[in-house]
VEXTORSE-634478 format. One record per residue (C-alpha): y, x, z; residue in three letters. Coordinates in steps of 0.02 Angstrom, whole numbers, plus 50000, padded with zeros to 5 digits. Example, Ala and Ser with C-alpha at 12.3 -4.5 7.8 and 13.67 -1.06 7.14 Angstrom:
residues 2
497755061550390ALA499475068450357SER
//
This chain:
residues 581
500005000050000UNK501085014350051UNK500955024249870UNK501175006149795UNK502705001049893UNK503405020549851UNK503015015549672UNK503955002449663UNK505475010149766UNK505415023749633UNK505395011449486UNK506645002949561UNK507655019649602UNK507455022749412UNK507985004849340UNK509535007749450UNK509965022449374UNK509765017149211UNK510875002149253UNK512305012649294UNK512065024949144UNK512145008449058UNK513515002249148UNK514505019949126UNK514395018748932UNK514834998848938UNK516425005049062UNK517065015748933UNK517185003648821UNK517554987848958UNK519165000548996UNK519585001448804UNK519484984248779UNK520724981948946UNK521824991848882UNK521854985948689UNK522214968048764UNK523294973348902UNK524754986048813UNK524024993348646UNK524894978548571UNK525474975148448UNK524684989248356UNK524764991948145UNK522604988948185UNK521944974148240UNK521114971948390UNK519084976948310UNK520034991448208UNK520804997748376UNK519014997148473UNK518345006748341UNK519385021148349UNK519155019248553UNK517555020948536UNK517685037548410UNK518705044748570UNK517435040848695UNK515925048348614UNK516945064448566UNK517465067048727UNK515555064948805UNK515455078348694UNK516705089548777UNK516155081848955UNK514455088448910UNK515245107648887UNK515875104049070UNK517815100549021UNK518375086049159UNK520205089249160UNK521565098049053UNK523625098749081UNK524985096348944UNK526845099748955UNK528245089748874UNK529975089348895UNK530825075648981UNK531065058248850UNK530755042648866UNK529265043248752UNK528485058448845UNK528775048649025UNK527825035248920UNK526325045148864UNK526485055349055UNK526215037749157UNK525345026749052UNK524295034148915UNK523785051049010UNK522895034649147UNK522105025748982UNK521425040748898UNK520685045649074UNK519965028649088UNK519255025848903UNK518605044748913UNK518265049949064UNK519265066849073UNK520995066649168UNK522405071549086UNK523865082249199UNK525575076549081UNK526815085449150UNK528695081449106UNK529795095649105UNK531765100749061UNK531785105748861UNK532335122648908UNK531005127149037UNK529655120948898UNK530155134948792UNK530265147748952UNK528465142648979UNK528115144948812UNK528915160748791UNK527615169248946UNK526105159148877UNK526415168448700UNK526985185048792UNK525705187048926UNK524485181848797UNK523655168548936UNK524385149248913UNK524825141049054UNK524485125448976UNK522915118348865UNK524095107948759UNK526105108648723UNK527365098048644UNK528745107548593UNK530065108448453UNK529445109948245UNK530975122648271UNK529625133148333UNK528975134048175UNK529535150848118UNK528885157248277UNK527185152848285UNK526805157048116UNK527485176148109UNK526795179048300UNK524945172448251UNK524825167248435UNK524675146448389UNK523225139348327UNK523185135448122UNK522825116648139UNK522495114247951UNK520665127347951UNK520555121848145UNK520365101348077UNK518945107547960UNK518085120048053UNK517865120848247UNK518745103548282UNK517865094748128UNK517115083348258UNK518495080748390UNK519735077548232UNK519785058648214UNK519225050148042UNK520715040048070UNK522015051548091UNK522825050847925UNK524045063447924UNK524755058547755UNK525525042847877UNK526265056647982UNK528285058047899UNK528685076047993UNK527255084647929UNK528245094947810UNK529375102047963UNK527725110248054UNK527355114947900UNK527185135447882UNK527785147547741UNK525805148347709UNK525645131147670UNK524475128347848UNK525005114047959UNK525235121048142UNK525975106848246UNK525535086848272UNK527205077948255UNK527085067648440UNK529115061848418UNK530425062848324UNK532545060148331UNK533935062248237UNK535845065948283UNK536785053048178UNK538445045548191UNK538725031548298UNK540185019748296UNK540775004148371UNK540564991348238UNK541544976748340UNK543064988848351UNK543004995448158UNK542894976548098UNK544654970248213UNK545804966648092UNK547224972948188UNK546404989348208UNK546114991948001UNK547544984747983UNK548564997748092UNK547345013248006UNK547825011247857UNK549635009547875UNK549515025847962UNK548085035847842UNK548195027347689UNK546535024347674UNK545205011847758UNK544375012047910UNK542485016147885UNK541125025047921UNK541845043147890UNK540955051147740UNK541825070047789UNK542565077847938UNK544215073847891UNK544105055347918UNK543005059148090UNK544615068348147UNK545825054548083UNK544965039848155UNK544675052048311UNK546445054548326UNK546905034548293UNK545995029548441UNK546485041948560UNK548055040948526UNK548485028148441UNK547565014048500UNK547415022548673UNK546575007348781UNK545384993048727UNK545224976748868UNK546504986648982UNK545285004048998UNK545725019048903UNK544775021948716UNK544365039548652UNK543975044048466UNK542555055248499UNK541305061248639UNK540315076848657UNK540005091648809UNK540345109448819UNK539725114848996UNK539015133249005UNK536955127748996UNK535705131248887UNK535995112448814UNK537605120048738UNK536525130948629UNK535535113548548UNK537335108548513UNK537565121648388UNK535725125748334UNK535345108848303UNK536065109648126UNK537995110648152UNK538505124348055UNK537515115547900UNK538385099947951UNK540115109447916UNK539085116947767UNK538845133947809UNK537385136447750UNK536345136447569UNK535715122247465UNK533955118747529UNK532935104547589UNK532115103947740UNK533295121347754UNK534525130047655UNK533855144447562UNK533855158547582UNK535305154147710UNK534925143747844UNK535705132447939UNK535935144048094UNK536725158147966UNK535225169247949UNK534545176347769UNK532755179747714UNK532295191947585UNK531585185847408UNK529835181347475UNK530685165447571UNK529975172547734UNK530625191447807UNK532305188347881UNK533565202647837UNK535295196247963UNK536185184648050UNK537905191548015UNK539015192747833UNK538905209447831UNK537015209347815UNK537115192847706UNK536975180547816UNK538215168947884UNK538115163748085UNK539985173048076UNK540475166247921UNK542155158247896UNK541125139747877UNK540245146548046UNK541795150648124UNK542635132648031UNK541455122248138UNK541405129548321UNK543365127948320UNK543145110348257UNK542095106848403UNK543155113548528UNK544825105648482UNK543865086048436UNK543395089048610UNK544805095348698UNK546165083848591UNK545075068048585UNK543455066748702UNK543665060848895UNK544125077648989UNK542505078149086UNK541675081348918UNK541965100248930UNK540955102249082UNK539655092549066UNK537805095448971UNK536695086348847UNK535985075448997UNK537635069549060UNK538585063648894UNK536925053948832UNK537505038548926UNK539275039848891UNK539565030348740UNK538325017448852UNK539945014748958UNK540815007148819UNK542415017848806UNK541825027948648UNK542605023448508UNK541245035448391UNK540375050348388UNK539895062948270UNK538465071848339UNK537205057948412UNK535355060948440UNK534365043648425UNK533175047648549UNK534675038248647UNK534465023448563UNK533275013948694UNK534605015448819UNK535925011448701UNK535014991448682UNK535054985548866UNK535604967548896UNK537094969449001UNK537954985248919UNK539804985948871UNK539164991148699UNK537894976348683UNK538224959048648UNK537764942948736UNK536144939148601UNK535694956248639UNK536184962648473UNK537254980448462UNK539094980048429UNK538684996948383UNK538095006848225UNK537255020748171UNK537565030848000UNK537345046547933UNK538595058848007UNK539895065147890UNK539885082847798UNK541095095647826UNK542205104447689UNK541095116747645UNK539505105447620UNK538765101747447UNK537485090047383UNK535845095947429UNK536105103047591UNK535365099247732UNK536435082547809UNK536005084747989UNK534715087548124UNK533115081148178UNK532115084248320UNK530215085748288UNK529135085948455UNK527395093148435UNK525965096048507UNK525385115748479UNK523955124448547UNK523805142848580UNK522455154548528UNK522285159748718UNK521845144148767UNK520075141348827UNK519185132948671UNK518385119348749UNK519865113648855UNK521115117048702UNK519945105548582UNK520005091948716UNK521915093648732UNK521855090948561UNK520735075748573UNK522395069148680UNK523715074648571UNK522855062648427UNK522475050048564UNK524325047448602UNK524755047348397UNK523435037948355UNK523635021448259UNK523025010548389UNK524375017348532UNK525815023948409UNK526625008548346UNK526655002548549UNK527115020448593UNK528495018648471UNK529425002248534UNK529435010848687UNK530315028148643UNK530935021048473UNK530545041548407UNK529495035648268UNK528025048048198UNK527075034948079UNK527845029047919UNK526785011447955UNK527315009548137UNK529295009948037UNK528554997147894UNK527624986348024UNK527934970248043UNK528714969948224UNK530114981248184UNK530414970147996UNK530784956948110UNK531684965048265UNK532764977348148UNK534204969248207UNK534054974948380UNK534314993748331UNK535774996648248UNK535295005148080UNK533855014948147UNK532365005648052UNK533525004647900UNK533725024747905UNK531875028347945UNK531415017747809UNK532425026147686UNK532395045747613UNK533735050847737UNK532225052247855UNK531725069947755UNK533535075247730UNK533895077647918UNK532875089047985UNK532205103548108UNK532615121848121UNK531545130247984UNK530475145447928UNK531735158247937UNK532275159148136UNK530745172748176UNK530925169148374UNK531625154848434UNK531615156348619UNK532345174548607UNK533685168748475UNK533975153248526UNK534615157748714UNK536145168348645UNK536945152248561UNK537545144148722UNK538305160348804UNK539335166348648UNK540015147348641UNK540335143948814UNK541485157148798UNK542455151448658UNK542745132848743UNK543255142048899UNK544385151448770UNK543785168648822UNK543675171748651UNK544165166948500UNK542805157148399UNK542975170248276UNK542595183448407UNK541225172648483UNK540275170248314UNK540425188648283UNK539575192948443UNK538375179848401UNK537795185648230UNK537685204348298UNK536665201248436UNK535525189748323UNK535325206148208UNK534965215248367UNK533385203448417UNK533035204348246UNK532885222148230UNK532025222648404UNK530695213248319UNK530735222348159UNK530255239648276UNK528955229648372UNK528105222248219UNK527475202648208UNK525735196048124UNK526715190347962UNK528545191747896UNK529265201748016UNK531235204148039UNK531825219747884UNK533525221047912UNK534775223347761UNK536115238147792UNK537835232747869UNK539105232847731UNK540645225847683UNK540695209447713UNK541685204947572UNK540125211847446UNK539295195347520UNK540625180847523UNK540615170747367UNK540755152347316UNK539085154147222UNK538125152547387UNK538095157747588UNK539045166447655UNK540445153947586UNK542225161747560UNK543355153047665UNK544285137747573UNK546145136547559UNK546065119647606UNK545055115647768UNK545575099547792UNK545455087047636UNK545765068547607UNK544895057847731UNK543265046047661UNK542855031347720UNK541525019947651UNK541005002547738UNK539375000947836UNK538584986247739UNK538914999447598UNK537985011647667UNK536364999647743UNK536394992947551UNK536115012647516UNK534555014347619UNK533764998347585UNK533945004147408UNK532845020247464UNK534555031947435UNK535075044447583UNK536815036447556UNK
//
């Protein structure tokens, strides 16, 4: 009776087992199904589509469990969208898969300081990163980042989803390397635009009173002229709207490392410093620095090695920036950093502003905001921001910001390949379009053609329109040609801090600039990098470089022509008509 009864108590021991096995594989997919009904909606999949890529996750990652991975960690910088993917879909992939996911949210700048020591030290801190396609340049000459394109179709063939489809993905072609090899997941994207009150650019009174003044109409400004005319009308002409005061522009200028983004984020090219070139001028880019022939080895930053960070378009739009913001901005502007001015225009005393990044755009919409009216509708716009006197068709128009997830070489291989099971978890089709009207920093050209944001386009202000239409690819990233981003990028903010504090002249400022640049630059020529390392041209005389046949641009007689205007509706027709304006 005794071996009997222990029979039994083993087959039951054994059926129990079996039950929860069972139970374990049915929870993976019980969790899925939660969270498909519960806030993967709506989604450009429906709701058997979506399961079906769940369940693609879940039996890759058994694989991964089964090589002992249980948890990896992944560093963003601080959005909305990244807060999104930290809190919510780190707990859902942990749930549908089983391994836990350590998001951590960090400042921009500290990302890239991580980064930097990861890359250095040749040991990564983290098994996953999203940071900037400006990185670009840098991971492909330092050979430290994984090459995603041979990675997708050899040791990750079967953690890469079926359902991917990268040809959905619209930044591809900004983590895009001089080899033709993809090396970074677009996870967000942003661009700086102009924004404008729409409800104070339609008042009669106010057009009226413009073009009395400027001879031409109010508008959306088509070159830096207007921006500074219609700057100056409200600041000082119109002064105060509902009894508070108006200003004609917004912006910061504290000493921070955000200062740097302010200027590498495409303002020079805005002003039109640099060559002809989409995604980036060539063989001048947009932060002034030339590359040889082969499109790749960098040979100087300043104009007397050919390039054109101290050039007099270079030197044109820093002193721009300082007197808009001194003459025409609310005084606090000059000391305070990317994070403080966001809100700003929020506040509803910002008449427009030339330089704003759309990853604002979800704060912008809140019912209750000066700047939004009772429907919930903007009584703002966005456009595309104008072009300075020395820009010419086919440059670059303006930034965009390009979040992405990279993976380094020292990673460990299993951890790094479930990391990267993540990184397509949180851009995959059955989170992204979700993800999206969340963080409104769009990735998927069928999340921006879905049906939810057809019939909510209204609520946005131009965004859909503009993501819908080329303008999308003509506003872009820092390219190929900056060889070290965290080591170049740092000396930006320092040389113009001290030009808004008037230390220096901008001239003086840029000069300083471009020759440290070349100094990096030929650092990294001496050291040596895995492909298309710095080979610096001689210093000459400047003047054997300046032309009007490309960058460096000789400086124009005339700085400041007519102001442009052209009307909004104008401009939305544009896009909808699949032009960039």
């Amino acid at each position: 009776m005794k071996l009997r009864l222990n029979a039994v108590a083993k087959t039951a021991i054994a059926a129990a087992a079996a039950l929860a096995l069972g139970q374990g594989a049915w929870a993976d997919e019980a969790a899925a199904k939660k969270w498909i009904d519960a806030e993967f909606q709506p989604s450009t999949l429906n709701k058997d589509q979506q399961m079906t890529e769940m369940k693609w996750f879940i039996e890759a990652a058994k694989k991964l469990q089964a090589k002992g991975v249980k948890e990896i960690s992944v560093v963003s910088e601080t959005l909305t969208t990244h807060e999104y993917e930290s809190k919510t879909l780190a707990k859902a992939f942990e749930e549908i898969t089983g391994i836990k996911v350590k998001h951590d949210i960090i400042q921009e700048g500290d990302v890239v300081e991580k980064l930097q020591t990861s890359m250095q030290s040749g040991k990564s801190i983290y098994d996953g990163w999203i940071n900037d396609s400006d990185h670009i340049g840098t991971h492909y000459r330092y050979g430290t980042a994984i090459e995603l394109t041979s990675q997708m179709s050899g040791p990750w063939k079967e953690f890469t989803n079926p359902g991917l489809d990268l040809k959905d993905f619209i930044g591809t072609s900004f983590t895009t390397a001089p080899d033709g090899k993809l090396y970074q997941l677009p996870d967000q994207q942003f661009a700086n635009l102009y924004w404008f009150r729409a409800d104070l650019f339609a008042r009669q009174d106010l057009k009226d009173k413009f073009k009395a003044k400027y001879k031409y109409e109010l508008g959306v400004p088509l070159n830096w002229s207007a921006y500074e005319d219609i700057a100056a009308f409200f600041s000082e002409d119109v002064k105060t709207i509902d009894g508070k005061p108006i200003y004609g522009h917004m912006d910061y200028g504290k000493k921070d490392p955000s200062l740097g983004w302010r200027f590498t984020d495409a303002w020079l090219s805005m002003a039109g410093a640099a060559d002809i070139g989409i995604p980036n001028g060539l063989p001048v880019d947009e932060w002034g620095i030339r590359v040889a022939d082969d499109k790749c080895t960098p040979v100087g930053a300043s104009v007397s090695r050919g390039g054109a960070t101290n050039s007099p378009a270079a030197v044109y739009a820093l002193t721009k920036y300082i007197d808009w913001m001194k003459k025409y901005a609310p005084k606090e502007a000059t000391g305070m950093t990317f994070g403080e001015s966001g809100p700003v225009p929020a506040q509803g005393q910002i008449a427009q502003q030339i330089f704003w990044y759309t990853a604002f755009t979800a704060d912008m919409i809140k019912p209750g905001l000066p700047v939004v009216n009772a429907d919930g509708t903007p009584k703002w716009r966005m456009a595309p921001g104008p072009n300075g006197p020395y820009w010419k068709q086919g440059m670059q128009n303006g930034y965009q910001d390009v979040g992405s997830w990279t993976f380094l070489k020292s990673n460990e291989p299993n951890k790094a390949a479930a990391a990267w099971l993540y990184a397509q978890f949180v851009t995959a089709k059955t989170t992204s379009l979700k993800k999206s009207i969340v963080g409104l920093t769009f990735i998927r050209d069928s999340d921006i053609r879905s049906d939810y944001f057809t019939q909510n386009a209204a609520k946005y202000g131009g965004l859909i329109e503009f993501y819908r239409s080329p303008a999308r690819v003509a506003w872009t990233p820092t390219g190929n040609n900056v060889p070290d981003y965290p080591k170049l990028a740092q000396l930006w903010w320092k040389n113009v801090a001290v030009a808004v504090t008037g230390e220096k002249t901008p001239q003086a400022a840029m000069d300083n600039l471009a020759n440290e640049m070349d100094d990096v630059m030929g650092r990294l020529q001496r050291a040596g990098m895995a492909h298309c390392a710095p080979k610096l041209n001689p210093k000459g005389d400047p003047n054997k470089y300046l032309s009007d046949k490309g960058a460096p641009w000789k400086k124009l007689a005339n700085e400041k022509p007519q102001g442009e205007t052209i009307a909004y509706d104008t401009l939305l027709n544009a896009w909808k008509a699949g032009k960039v304006r």
